[in-house]
C-alpha positions in Angstrom: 73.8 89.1 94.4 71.4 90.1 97.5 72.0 92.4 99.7 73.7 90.7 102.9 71.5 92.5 105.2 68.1 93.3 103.5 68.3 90.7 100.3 67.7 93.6 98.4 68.8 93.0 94.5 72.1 94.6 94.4 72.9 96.8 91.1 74.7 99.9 91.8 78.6 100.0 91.5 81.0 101.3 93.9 84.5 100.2 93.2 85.6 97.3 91.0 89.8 96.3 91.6 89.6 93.8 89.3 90.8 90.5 91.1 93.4 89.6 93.7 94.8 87.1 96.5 93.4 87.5 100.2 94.9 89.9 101.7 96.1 88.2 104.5 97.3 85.4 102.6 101.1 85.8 102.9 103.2 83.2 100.9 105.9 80.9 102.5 109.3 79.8 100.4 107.0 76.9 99.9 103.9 78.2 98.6 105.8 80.1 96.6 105.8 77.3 94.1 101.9 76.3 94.2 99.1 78.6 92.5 97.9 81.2 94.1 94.0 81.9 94.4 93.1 85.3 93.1 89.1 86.3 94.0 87.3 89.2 92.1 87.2 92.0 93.9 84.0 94.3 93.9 82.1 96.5 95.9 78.4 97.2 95.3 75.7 99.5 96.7 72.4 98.4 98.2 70.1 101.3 97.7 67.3 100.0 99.7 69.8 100.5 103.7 73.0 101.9 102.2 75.3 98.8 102.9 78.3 98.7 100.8 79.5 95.2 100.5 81.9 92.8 98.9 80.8 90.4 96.3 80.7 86.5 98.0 83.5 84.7 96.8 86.0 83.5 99.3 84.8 81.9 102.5 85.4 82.9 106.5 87.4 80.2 107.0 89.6 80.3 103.9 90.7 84.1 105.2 90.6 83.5 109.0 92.3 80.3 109.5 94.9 79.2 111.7 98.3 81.1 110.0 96.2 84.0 110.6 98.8 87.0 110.2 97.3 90.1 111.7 98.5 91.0 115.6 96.6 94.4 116.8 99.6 94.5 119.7 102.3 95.8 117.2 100.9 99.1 116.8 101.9 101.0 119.9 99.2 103.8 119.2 96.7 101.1 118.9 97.8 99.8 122.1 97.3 103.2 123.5 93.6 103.9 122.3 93.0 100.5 123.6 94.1 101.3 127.2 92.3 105.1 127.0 89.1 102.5 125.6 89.4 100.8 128.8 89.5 103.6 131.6 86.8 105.5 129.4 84.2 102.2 129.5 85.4 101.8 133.1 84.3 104.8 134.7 81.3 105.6 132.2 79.7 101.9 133.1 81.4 101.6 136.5 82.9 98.3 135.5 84.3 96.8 138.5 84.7 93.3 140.0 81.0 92.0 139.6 81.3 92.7 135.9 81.7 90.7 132.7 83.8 92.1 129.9 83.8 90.5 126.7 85.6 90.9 123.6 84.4 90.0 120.4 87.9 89.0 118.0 89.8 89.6 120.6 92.8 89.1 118.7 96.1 88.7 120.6 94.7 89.9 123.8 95.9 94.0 123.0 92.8 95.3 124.7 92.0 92.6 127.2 94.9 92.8 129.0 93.9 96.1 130.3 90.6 95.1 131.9 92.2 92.5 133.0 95.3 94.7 134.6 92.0 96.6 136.2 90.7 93.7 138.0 87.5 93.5 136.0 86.5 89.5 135.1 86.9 89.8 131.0 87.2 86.7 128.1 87.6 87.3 124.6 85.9 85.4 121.6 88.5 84.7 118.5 88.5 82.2 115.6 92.1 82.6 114.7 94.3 80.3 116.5 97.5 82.1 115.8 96.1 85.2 117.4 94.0 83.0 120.7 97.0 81.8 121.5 99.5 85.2 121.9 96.4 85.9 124.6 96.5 82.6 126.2 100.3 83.3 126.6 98.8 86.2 128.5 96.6 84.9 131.3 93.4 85.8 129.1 90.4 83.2 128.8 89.7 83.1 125.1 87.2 81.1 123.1 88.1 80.1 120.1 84.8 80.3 117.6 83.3 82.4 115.4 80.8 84.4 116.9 76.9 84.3 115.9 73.7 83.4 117.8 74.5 80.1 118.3 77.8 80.8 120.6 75.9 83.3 122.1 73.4 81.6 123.7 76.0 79.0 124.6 77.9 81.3 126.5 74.1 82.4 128.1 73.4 79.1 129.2 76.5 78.9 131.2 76.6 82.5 132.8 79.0 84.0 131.1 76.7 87.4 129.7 78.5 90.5 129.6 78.0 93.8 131.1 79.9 95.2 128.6 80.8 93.6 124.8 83.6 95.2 122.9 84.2 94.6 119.0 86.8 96.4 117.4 87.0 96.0 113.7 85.4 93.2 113.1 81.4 94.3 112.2 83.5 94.6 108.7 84.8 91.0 108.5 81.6 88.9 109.2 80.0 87.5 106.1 76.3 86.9 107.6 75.7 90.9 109.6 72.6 89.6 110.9 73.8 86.3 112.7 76.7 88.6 113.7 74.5 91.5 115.3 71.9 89.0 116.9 74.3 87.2 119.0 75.2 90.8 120.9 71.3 91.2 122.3 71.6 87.4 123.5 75.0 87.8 124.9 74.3 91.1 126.8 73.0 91.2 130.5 69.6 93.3 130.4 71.4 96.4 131.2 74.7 96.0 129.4 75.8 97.6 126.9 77.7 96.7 123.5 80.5 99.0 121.4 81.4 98.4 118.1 84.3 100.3 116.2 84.5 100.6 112.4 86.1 102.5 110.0 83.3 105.2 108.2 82.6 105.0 105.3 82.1 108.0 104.8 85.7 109.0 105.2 86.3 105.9 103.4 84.7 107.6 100.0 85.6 111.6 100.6 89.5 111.0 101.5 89.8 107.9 98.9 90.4 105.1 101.1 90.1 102.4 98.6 92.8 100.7 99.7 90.2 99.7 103.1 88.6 97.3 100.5 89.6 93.7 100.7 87.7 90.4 100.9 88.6 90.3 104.6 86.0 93.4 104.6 82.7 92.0 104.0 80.9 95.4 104.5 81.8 99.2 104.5 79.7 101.0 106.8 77.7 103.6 107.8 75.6 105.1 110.6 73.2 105.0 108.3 73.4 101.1 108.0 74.0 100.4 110.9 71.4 101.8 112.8 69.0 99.5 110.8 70.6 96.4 111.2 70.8 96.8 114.5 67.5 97.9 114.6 66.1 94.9 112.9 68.6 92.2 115.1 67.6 93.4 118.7 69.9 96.3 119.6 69.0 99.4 119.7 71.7 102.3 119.3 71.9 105.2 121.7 75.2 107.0 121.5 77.6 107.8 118.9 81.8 108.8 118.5 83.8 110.1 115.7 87.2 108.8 116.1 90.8 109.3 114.0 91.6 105.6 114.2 92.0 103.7 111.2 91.9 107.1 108.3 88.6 108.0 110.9 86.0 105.6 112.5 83.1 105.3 114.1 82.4 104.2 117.9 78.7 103.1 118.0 77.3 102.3 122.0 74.6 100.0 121.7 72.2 98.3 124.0 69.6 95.6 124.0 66.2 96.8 122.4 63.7 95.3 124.9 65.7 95.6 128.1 68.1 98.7 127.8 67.9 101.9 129.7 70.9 104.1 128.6 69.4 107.6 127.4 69.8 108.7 123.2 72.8 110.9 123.0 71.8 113.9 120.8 75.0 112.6 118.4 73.2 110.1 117.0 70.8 112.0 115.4 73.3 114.8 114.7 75.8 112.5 112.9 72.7 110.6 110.9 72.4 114.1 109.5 75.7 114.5 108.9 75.4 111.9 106.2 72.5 112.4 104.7 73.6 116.1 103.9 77.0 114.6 102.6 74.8 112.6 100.2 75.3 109.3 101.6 71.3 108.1 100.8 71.8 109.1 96.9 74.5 107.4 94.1 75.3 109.9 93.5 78.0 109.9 96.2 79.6 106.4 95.4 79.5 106.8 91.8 83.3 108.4 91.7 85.2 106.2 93.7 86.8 103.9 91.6 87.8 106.9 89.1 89.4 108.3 92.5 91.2 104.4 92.9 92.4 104.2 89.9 94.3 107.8 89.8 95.8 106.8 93.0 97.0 103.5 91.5 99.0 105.5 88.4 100.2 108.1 90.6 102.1 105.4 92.5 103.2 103.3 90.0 104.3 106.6 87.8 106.1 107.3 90.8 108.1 103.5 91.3 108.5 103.4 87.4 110.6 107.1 87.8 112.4 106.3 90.6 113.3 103.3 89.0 114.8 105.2 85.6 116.8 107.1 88.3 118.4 105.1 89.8 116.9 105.9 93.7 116.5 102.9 96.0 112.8 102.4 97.1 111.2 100.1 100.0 108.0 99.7 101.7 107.0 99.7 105.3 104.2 97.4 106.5 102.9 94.7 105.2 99.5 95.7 105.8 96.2 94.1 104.0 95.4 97.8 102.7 98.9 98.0 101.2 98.0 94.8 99.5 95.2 95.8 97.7 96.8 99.1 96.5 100.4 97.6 95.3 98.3 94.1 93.8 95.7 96.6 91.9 98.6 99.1 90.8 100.7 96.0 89.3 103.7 96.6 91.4 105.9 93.9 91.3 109.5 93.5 93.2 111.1 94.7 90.3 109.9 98.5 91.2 109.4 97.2 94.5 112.1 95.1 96.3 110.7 94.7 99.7 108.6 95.8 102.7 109.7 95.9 106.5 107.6 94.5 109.2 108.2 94.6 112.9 105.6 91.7 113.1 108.4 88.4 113.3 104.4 86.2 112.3 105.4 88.1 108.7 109.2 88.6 108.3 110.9 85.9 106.1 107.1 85.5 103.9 105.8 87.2 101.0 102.9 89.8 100.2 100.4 87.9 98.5 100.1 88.6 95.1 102.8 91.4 94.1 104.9 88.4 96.0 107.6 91.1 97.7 109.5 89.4 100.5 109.2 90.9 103.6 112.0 91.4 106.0 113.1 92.9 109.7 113.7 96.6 110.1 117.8 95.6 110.1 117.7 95.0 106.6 116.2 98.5 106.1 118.9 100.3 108.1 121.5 98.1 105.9 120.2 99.1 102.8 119.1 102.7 103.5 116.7 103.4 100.8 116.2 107.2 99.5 112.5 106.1 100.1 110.3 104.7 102.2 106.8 104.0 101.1 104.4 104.2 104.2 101.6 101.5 103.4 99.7 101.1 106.8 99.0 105.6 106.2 96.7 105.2 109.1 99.8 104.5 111.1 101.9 107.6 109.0 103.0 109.3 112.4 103.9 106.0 114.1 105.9 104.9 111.9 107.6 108.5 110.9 108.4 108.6 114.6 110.0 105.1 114.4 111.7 105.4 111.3 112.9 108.8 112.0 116.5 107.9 111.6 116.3 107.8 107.7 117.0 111.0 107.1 120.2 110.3 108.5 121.6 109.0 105.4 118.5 111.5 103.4 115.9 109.2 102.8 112.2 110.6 102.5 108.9 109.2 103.5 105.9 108.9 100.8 102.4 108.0 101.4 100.0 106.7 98.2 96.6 107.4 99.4 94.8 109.9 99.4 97.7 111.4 96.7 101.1 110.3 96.1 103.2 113.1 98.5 106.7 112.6 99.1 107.5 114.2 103.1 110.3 116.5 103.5 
């Protein structure tokens, strides 16, 4: 395999799970019945501009298609540092009437609906109809394509650059980084400005994230990285943010190469640093991950297989992608596992792929009042304490898996 940025010859591990389903590939009572397509799962290194990636094997369009699960407006936090997004890119770039807002995987609409609530013209681009549609329902333009070059000069040719370019998320998910990148410095005004959020990887590797990697994620990123492919597809980036969202993520500002104007924050430089002193240029830093993944894996499953001896009741809340990957690479199986809540209705009444757990409504959960509740989605951990916080009405305790198996009091 090549590197998907420099085509570099790709040789050093960083984390091999073995194989699993998509993680986004919920089952119906239907499919149920069929076979179910299990990918390889692996992560390599490219030595030459420190991309992590995912080995090819499953196409865009086989995990973003039309049943497309994931809704960014059930999260109220989310919701909330999408609003605080929003008045912060406001007032910095005095977005007003005259400007052009565009999100890139817009998703159901969860952060376009506050430009839009500020009077600021906005569209979002997204691929999934599932998720177009919830921001139709809203009043919000949406085109529904994958975004590269192409659909960037498209939208061009018909007016429609942006002032400011939003893409939350996503940089992760795109299978050709380049194409991806390029279409920002065509779809930019000369002066505007794009953001991208991503989880780092460097917080990915030192608090043992592993459960971040699925073949939904494409690429695990740096500053490091990105800087260069940016670099080489027409952006140029000038200021950088550190951010608790998503177990801690970056918020790059980036602006066209040949046109742009914004000064270079002194972060940028300071956080490049920051990861070449923790070792990010040298593998020596990725070579211990998948030890890390796999102890993670048998504390969990050391944990299901106990309670189960005892007798204690145990359920799951969210049926997230990372929860995926960590119960389908630990072996759980309903039998240790009997289900997993979900507020999301897209998800109730399906199954996890793989580990095939049903998923149900938070009703059965107060019904059954398990002693435990395992916390999947742990980037979500307070959220979900806070909604939940009625277990411990009839006892029940909260555990996170990741970074170590803790039961809360």
């Amino acid at each position: 395999m090549k590197c998907r940025h420099c085509a570099s010859a790709l040789s050093l591990p960083f984390l091999d799970l073995g194989s699993a389903p998509p993680s986004n590939a919920y089952l119906t009572e239907t499919t149920l019945n069929a076979p179910e397509l299990w990918y390889p799962l692996r992560l390599l290194v490219c030595e030459t501009c420190w991309l992590v990636q995912t080995e090819d094997h499953a196409g865009r369009d086989a995990l973003f298609n039309d049943d497309y699960a994931y809704f960014s407006s059930f999260s109220s936090s989310w919701l909330a540092h999408a609003k605080s997004y929003v008045d912060a890119m406001q007032q910095r770039f005095a977005l007003g009437a005259q400007s052009m807002v565009v999100e890139v995987a817009s998703n159901d609409g969860y952060l376009l609906q506050y430009v839009q609530a500020a009077a600021v013209p906005c569209y979002g681009i997204e691929p999934t109809a599932s998720t177009a549609a919830a921001a139709k329902a809203k009043g919000i333009a949406v085109v529904e394509r994958f975004f590269g070059v192409a659909l960037a000069q498209e939208l061009a040719a018909q007016g429609r650059q942006a002032d400011l370019t939003a893409a939350n998320n996503v940089l992760a998910h795109v299978p050709d980084i380049n194409d991806f990148v390029a279409g920002f410095a065509v779809l930019l005004k000369p002066q505007g400005v794009a953001t991208f959020e991503f989880p780092h990887l460097q917080q990915m590797v030192q608090q043992c994230q592993f459960d971040t990697a699925y073949h939904e994620h494409y690429s695990y990123l740096s500053l490091t990285a990105v800087q260069r492919i940016f670099a080489a597809n027409g952006l140029q980036v000038f200021d950088v943010q550190e951010l608790s969202t998503h177990g801690g993520s970056l918020r790059v500002f980036a602006q066209r190469s040949d046109t742009g104007t914004q000064p270079l924050a002194p972060a940028v430089q300071q956080l490049l640093l920051g990861e070449e002193a923790a070792g990010m240029r040298s593998p020596d830093f990725y070579s211990q991950f998948g030890a890390q993944s796999r102890r993670i894996a048998r504390e969990l499953l050391s944990f299901l297989v106990s309670g189960a001896h005892a007798g204690h009741s145990i359920a799951a809340y969210g049926a997230a992608a990372k929860g995926n990957t960590l119960l389908n690479f630990a072996g759980v199986r309903p039998h240790l596992l009997p289900y997993v809540v979900d507020k999301n209705p897209a998800k109730q009444g399906k199954y996890l792929p793989g580990s095939r757990i049903p998923i149900v409504d938070e009703a059965y959960l107060r019904a059954q009042q398990p002693r435990y509740v395992l916390i999947l989605p742990w980037n979500l951990q307070a959220e979900v304490m806070e909604q939940l916080a009625y277990i411990r009405d009839w006892g029940g305790r909260f555990v996170t898996a990741v970074p170590g198996l803790v039961v809360w009091p």
